[in-house]
C-alpha positions as CSV (number, residue, x, y, z in Angstrom):
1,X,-30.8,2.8,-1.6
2,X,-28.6,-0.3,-2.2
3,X,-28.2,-2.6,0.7
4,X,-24.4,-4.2,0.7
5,X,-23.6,-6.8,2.9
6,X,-19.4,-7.4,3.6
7,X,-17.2,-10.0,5.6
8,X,-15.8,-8.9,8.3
9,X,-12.6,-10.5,10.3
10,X,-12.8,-10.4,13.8
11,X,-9.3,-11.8,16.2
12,X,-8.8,-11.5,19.3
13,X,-5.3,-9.5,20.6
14,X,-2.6,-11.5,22.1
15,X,-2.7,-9.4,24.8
16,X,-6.3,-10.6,25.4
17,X,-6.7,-7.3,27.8
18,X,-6.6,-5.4,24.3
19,X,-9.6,-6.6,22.9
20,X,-10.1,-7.6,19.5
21,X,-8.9,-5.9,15.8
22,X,-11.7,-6.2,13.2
23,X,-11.0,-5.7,9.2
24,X,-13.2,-5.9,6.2
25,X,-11.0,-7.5,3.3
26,X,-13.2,-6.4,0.3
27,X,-13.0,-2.5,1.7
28,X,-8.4,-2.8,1.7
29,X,-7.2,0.0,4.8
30,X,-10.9,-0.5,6.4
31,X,-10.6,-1.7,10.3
32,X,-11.5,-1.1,13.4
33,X,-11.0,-2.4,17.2
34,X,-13.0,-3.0,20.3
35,X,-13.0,-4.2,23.9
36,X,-15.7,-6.9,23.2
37,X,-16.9,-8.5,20.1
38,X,-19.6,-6.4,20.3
39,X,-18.4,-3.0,20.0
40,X,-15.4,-4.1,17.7
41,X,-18.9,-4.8,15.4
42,X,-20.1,-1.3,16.4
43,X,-17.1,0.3,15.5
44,X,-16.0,-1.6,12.2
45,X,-20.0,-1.1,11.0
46,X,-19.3,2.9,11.6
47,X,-15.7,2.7,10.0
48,X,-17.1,0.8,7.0
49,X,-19.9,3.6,6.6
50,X,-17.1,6.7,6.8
51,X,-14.9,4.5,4.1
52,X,-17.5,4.1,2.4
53,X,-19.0,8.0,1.9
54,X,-15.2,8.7,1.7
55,X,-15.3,6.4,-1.5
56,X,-18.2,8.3,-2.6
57,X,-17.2,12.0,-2.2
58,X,-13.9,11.1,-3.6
59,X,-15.6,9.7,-7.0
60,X,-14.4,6.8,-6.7
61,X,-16.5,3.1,-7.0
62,X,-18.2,1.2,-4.0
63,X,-16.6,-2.3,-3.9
64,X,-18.6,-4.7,-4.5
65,X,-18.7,-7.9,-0.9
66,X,-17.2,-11.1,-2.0
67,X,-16.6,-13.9,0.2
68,X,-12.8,-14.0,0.6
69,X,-12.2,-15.9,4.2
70,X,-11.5,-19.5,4.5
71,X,-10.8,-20.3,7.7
72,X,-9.4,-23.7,7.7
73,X,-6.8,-25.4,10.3
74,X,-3.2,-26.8,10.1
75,X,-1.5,-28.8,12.3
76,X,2.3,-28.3,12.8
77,X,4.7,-30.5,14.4
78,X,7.3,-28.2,16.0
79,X,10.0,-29.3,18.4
80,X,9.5,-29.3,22.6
């Protein structure tokens, strides 16, 4: 058995009530949600394993991680 580790986003909802949205960018259409950090982990971990078999009943290849997310800040001026 291989042993893949992947990126995952994690952002909190504007509407902070909603929770957070989660998305893997090296598995494109993969994401999840939760009401905590915690369980948007949960759930993205279980959505990343059904992609995944998905992938593999389907025939088609396993993508490999990759580091992809650079979180970086910008400053904007924008008018008052």
């Amino acid at each position: 058995m291989k042993q893949l580790q992947y990126e995952i986003v994690i952002e909190q909802e504007e509407d902070e009530a909603a929770g957070y949205s989660v998305h893997c960018p090296a598995l494109s259409g993969c994401f999840s949600n939760g009401g905590t950090v915690g369980e948007a982990k949960k759930n993205m971990q279980e959505a990343m394993e059904i992609y995944i078999e998905s992938l593999r009943s389907h025939g088609l290849p396993i993508p490999e991680p990759r580091k992809t997310v650079h979180l970086e800040q910008v400053t904007l001026l924008v008018p008052a």
